[in-house]
DSSP file (Angstrom, degrees, kcal/mol; ACC not computed):
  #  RESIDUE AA STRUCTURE BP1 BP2  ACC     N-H-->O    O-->H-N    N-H-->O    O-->H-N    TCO  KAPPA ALPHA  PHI   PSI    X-CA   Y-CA   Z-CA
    1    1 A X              0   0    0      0, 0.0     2,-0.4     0, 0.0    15,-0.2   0.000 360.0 360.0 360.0 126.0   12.7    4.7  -11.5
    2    2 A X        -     0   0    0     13,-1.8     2,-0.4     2,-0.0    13,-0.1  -0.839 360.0-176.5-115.7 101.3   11.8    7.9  -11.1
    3    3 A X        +     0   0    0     -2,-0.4     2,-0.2    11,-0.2    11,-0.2  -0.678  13.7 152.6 -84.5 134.1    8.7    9.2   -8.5
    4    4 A X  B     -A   13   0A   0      9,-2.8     9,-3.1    -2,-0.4     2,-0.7  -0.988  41.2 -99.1-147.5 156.0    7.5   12.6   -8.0
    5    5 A X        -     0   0    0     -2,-0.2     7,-0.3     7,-0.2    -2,-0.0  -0.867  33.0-149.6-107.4 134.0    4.0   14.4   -6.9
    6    6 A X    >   -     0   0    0     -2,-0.7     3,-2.3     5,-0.4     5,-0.4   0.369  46.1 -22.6  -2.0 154.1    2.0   15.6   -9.2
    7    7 A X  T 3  S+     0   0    0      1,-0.3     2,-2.0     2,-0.2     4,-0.3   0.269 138.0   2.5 -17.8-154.0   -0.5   18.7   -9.1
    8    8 A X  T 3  S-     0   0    0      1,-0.3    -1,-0.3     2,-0.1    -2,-0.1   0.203 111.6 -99.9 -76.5   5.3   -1.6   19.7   -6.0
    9    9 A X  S <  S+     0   0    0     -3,-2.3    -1,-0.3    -2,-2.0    -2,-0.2   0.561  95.4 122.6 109.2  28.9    0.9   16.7   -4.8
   10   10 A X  S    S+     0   0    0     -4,-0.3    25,-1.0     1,-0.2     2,-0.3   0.583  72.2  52.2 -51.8 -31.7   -2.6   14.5   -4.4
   11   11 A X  E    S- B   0  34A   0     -5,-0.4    -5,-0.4    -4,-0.3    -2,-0.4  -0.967  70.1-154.0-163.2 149.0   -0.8   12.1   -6.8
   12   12 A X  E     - B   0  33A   0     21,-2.4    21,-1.5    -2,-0.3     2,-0.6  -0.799  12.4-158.9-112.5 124.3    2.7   10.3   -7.1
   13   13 A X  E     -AB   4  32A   0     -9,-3.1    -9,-2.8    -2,-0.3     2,-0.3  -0.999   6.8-173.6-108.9 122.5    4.0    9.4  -10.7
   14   14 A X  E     - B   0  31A   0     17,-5.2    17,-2.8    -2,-0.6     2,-0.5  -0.994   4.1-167.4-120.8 157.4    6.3    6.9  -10.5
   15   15 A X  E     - B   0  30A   0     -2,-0.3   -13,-1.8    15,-0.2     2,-0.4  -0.963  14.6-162.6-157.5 107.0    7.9    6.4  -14.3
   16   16 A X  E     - B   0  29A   0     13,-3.7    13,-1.4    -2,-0.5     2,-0.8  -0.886   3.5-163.9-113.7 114.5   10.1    2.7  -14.1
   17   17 A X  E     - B   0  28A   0     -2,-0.4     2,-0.8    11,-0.2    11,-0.2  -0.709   7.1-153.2 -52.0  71.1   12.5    2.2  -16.8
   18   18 A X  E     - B   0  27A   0      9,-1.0     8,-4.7    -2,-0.8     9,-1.9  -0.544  15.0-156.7 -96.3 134.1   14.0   -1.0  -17.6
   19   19 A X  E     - B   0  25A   0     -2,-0.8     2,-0.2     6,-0.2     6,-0.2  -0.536  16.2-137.3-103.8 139.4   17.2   -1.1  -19.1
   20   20 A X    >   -     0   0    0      4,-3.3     3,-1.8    -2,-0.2     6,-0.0  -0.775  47.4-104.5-101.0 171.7   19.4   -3.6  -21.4
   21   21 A X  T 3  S+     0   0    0      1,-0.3    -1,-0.1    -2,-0.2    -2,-0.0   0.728 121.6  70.3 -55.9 -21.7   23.0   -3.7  -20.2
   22   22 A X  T 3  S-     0   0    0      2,-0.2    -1,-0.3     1,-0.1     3,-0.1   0.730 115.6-113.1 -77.1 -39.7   23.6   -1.4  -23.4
   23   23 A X  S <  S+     0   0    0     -3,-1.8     2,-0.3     1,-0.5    -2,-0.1   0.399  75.8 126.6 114.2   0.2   21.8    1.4  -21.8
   24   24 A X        -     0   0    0      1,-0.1    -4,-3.3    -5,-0.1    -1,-0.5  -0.778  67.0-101.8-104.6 159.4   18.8    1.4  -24.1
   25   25 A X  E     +B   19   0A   0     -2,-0.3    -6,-0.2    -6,-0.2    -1,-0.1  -0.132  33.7 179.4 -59.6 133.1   15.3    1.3  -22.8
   26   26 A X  E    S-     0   0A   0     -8,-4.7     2,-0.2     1,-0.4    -7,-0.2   0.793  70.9 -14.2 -94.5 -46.6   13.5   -2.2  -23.0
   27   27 A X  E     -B   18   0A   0     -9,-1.9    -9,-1.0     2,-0.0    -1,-0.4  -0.927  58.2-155.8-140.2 169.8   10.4   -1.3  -21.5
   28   28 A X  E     -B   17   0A   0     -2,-0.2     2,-0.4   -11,-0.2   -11,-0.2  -0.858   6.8-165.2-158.5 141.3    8.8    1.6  -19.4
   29   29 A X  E     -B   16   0A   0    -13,-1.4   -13,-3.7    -2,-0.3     2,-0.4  -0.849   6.4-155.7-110.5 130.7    5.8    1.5  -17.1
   30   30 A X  E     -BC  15  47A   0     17,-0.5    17,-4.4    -2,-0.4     2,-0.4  -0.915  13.0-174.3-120.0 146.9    4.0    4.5  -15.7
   31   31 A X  E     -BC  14  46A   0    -17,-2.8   -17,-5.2    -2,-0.4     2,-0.4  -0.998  12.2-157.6-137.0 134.8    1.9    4.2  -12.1
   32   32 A X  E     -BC  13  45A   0     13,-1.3    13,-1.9    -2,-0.4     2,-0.5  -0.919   9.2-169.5 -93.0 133.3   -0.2    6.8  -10.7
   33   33 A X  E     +BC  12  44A   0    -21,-1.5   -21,-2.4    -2,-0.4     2,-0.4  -0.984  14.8 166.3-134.2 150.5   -0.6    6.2   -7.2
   34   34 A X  E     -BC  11  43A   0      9,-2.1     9,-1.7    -2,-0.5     2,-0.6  -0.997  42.3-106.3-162.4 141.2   -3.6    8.7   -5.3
   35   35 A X  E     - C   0  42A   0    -25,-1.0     2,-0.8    -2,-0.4     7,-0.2  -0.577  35.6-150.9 -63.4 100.9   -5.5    8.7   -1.7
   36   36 A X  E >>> - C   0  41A   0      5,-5.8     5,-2.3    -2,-0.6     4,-1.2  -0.779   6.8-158.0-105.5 120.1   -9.0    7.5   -2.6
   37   37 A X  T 345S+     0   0    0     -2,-0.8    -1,-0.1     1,-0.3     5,-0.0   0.671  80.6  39.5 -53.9 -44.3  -11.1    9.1   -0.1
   38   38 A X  T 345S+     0   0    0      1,-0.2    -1,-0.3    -3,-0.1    -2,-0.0   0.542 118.3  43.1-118.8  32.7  -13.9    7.1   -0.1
   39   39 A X  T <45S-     0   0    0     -3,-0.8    -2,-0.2     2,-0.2    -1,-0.2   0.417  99.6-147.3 -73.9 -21.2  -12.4    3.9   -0.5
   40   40 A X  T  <5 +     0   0    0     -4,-1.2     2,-0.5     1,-0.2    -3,-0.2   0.959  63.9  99.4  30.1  56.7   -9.9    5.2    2.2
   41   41 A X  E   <S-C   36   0A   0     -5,-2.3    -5,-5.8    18,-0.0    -1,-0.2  -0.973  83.8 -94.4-150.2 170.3   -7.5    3.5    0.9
   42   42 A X  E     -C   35   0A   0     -2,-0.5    16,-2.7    -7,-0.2     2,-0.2  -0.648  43.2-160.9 -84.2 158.7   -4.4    4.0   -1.6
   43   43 A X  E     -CD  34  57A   0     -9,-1.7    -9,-2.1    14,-0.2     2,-0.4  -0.845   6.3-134.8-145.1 161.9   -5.1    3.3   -5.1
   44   44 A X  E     -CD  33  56A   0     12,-1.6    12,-0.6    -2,-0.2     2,-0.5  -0.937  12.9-174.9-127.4 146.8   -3.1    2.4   -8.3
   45   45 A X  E     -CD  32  55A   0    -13,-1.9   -13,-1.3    -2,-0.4     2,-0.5  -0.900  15.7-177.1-128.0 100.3   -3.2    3.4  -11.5
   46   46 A X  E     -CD  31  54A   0      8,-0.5     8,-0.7    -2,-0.5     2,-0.3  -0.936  11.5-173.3-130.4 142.5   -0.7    1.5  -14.0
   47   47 A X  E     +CD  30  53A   0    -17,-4.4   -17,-0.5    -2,-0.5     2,-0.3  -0.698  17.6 168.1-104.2 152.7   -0.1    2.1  -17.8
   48   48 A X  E  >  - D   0  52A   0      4,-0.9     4,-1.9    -2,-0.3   -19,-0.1  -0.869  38.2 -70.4-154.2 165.5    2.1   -0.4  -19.2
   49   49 A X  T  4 S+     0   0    0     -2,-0.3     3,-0.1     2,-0.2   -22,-0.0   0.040 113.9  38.7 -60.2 158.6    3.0   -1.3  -23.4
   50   50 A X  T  4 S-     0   0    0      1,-0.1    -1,-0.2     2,-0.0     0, 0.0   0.915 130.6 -77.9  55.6  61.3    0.7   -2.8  -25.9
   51   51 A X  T  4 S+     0   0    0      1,-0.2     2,-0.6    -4,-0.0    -2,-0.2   0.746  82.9 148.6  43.3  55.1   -2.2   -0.4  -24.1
   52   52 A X  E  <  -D   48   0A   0     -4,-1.9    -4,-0.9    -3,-0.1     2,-0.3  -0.672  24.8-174.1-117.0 171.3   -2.8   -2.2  -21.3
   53   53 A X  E     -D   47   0A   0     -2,-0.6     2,-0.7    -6,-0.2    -6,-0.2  -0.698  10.6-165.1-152.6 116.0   -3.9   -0.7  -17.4
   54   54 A X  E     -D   46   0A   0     -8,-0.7    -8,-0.5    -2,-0.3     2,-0.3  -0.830   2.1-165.1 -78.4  90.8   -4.3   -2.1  -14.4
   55   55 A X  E     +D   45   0A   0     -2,-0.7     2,-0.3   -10,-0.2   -10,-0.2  -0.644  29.1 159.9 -64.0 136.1   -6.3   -0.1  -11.4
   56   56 A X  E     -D   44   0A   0    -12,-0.6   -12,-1.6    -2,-0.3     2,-0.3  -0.798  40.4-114.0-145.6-166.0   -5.6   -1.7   -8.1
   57   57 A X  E     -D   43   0A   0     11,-0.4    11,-1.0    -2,-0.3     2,-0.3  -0.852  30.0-138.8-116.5 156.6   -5.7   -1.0   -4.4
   58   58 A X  E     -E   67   0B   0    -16,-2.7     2,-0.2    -2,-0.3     9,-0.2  -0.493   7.5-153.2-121.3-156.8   -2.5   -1.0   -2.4
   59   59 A X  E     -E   66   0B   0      7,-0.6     7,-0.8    -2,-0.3   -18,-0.0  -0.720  16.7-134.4 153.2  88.8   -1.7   -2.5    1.4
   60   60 A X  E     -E   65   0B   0     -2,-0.2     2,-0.3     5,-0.2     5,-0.3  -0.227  31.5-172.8 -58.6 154.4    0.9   -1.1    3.6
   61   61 A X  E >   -E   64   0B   0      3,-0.6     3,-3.6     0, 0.0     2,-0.0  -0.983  41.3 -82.4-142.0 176.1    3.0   -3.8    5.1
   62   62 A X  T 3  S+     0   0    0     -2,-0.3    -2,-0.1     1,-0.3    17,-0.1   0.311 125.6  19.1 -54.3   7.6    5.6   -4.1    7.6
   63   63 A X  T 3  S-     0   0    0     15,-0.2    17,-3.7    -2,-0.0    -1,-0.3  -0.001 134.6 -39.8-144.6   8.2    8.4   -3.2    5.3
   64   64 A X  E <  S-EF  61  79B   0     -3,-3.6    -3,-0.6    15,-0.2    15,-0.2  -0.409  76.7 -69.9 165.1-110.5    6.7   -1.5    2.5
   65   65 A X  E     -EF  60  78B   0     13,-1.2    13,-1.6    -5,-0.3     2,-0.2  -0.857  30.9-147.0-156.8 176.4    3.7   -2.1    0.8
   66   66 A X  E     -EF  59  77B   0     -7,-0.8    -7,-0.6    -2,-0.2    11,-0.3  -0.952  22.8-107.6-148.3 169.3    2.2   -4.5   -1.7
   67   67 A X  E     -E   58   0B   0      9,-1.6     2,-0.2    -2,-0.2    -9,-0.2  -0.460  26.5-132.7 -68.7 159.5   -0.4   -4.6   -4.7
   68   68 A X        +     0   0    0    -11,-1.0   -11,-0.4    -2,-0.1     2,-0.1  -0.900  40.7 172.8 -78.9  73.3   -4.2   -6.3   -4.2
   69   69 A X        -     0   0    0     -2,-0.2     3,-0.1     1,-0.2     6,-0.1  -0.390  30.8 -98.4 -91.7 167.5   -4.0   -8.2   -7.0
   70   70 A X    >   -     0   0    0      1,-0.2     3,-0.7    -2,-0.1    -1,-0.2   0.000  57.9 -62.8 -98.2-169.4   -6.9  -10.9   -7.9
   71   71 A X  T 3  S+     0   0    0      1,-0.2    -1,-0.2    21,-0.0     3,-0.1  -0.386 121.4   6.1 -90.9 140.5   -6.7  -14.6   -7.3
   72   72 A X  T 3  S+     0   0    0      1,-0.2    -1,-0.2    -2,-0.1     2,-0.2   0.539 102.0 124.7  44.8  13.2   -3.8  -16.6   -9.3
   73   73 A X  S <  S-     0   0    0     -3,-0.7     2,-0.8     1,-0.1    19,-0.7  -0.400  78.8 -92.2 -92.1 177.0   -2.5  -13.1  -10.4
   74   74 A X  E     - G   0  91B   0     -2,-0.2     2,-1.5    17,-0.1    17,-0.2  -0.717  38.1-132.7 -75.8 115.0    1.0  -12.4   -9.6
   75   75 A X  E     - G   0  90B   0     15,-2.2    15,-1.1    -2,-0.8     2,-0.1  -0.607  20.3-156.7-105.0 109.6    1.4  -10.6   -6.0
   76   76 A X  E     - G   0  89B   0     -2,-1.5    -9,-1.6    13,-0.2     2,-0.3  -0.544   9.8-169.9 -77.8 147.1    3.7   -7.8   -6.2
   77   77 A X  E     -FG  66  88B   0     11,-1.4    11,-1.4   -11,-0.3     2,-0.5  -0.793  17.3-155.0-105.3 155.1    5.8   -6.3   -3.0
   78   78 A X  E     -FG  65  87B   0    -13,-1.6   -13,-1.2    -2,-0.3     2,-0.5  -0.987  15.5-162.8-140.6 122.6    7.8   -3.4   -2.6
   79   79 A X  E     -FG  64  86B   0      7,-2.3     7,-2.0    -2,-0.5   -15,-0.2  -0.951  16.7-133.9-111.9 105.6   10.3   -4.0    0.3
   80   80 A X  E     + G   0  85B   0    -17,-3.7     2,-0.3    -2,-0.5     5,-0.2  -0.556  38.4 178.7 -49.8 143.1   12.2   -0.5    2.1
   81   81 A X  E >   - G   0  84B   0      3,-0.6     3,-0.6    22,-0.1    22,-0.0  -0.821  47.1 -88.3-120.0 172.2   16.3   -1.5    2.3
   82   82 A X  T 3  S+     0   0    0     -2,-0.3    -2,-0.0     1,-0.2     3,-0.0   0.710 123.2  25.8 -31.8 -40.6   18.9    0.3    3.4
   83   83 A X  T 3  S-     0   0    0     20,-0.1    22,-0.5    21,-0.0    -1,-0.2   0.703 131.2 -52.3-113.3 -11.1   19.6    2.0    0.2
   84   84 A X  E <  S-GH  81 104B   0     -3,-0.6    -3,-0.6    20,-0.2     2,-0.3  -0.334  77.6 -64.6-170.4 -98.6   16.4    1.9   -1.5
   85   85 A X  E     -GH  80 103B   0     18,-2.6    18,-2.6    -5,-0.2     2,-0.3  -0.975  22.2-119.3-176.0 177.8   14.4   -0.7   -2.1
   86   86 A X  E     -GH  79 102B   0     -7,-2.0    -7,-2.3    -2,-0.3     2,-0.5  -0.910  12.0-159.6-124.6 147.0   13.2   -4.3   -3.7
   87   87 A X  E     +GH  78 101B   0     14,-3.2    14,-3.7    -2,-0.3     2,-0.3  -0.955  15.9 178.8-126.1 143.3   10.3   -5.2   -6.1
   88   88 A X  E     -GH  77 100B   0    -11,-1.4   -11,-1.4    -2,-0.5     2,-0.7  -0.982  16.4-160.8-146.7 127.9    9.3   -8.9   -6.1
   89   89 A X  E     -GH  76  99B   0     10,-2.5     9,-2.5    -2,-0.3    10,-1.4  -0.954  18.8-169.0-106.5 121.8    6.4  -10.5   -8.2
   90   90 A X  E     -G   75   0B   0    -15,-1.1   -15,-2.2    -2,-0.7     2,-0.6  -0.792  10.9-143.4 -89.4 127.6    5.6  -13.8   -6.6
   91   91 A X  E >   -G   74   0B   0      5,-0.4     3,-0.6    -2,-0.3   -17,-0.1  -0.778  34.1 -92.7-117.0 138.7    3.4  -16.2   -8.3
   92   92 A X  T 3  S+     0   0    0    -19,-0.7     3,-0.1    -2,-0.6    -1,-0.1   0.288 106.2   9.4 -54.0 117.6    1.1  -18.3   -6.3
   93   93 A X  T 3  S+     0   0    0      1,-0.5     2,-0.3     2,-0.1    -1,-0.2   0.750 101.5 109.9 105.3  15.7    2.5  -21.9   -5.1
   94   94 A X    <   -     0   0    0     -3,-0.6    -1,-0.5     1,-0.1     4,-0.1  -0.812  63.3-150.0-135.6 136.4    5.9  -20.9   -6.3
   95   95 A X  S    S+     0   0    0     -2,-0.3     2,-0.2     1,-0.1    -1,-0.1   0.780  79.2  48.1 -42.2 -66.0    8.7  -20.3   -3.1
   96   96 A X  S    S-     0   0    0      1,-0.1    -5,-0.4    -6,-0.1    -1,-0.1  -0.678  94.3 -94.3-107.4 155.7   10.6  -17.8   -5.1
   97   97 A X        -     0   0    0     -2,-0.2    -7,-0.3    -7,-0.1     3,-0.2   0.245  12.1-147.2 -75.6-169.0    9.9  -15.1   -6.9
   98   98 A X  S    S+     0   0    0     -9,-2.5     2,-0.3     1,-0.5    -8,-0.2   0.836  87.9  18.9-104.6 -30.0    9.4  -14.8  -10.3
   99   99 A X  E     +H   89   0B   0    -10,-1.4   -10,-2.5     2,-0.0    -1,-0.5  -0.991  67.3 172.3-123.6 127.2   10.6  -11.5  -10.9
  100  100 A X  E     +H   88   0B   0     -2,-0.3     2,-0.4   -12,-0.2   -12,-0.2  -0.878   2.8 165.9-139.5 113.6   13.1   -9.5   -8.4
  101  101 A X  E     -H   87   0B   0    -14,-3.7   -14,-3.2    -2,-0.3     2,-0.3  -0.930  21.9-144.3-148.7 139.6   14.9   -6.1   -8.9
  102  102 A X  E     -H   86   0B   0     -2,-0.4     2,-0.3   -16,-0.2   -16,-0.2  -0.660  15.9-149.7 -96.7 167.2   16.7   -3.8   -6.3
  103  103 A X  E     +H   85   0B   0    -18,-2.6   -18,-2.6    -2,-0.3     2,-0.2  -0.959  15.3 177.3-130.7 139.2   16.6    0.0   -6.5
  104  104 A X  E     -H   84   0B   0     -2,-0.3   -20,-0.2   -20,-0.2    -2,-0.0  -0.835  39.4-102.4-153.0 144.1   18.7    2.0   -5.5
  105  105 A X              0   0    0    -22,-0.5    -2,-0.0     1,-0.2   -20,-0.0   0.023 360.0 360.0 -50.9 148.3   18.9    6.1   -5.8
  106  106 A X              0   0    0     -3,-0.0    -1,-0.2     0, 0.0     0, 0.0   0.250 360.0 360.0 -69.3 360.0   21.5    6.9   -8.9
């Protein structure tokens, strides 16, 4: 995963990569994340394959932040660790998640 800001640094591209052990790309997801002012809140912008996009709102929490995602949708986290960080999609009624992947800088 790679993040950086964007023009007047208003906006974050973060660019995630997922890799088979082989080293070639399986998939890759691009997220705009931007201050909307008068929502005052952060806001998401996500491209993902076969054309699809999700706008969402985002939610600091005590370790990180999380998507607003709708009812029965999947509720993604982003967790700070020590070396980087963890993404976990949880699906609703489920104890563990369904998806979980550390980062950590290369």
């Amino acid at each position: 995963m790679t993040v950086e800001a964007i023009l007047d640094g208003t906006w974050l591209r973060a660019t995630e990569y997922i890799t088979e052990v082989d080293g070639d790309t399986e998939t890759m997801d691009l997220a705009f994340y931007r201050y909307n002012v008068e929502a005052e809140s952060l806001q998401i912008f996500q491209l993902y394959e076969h054309a699809h996009l999700s706008t969402l709102l985002v939610e600091p929490t005590s370790s990180g932040f999380r998507w607003i995602t709708g009812p029965l949708a999947p509720q993604l986290v982003f967790i700070r660790t020590q070396n980087g960080f963890e993404y976990c999609a949880a699906e609703e009624g489920h104890d563990t998640p369904s998806v979980q992947m550390s980062y950590t800088p290369a």
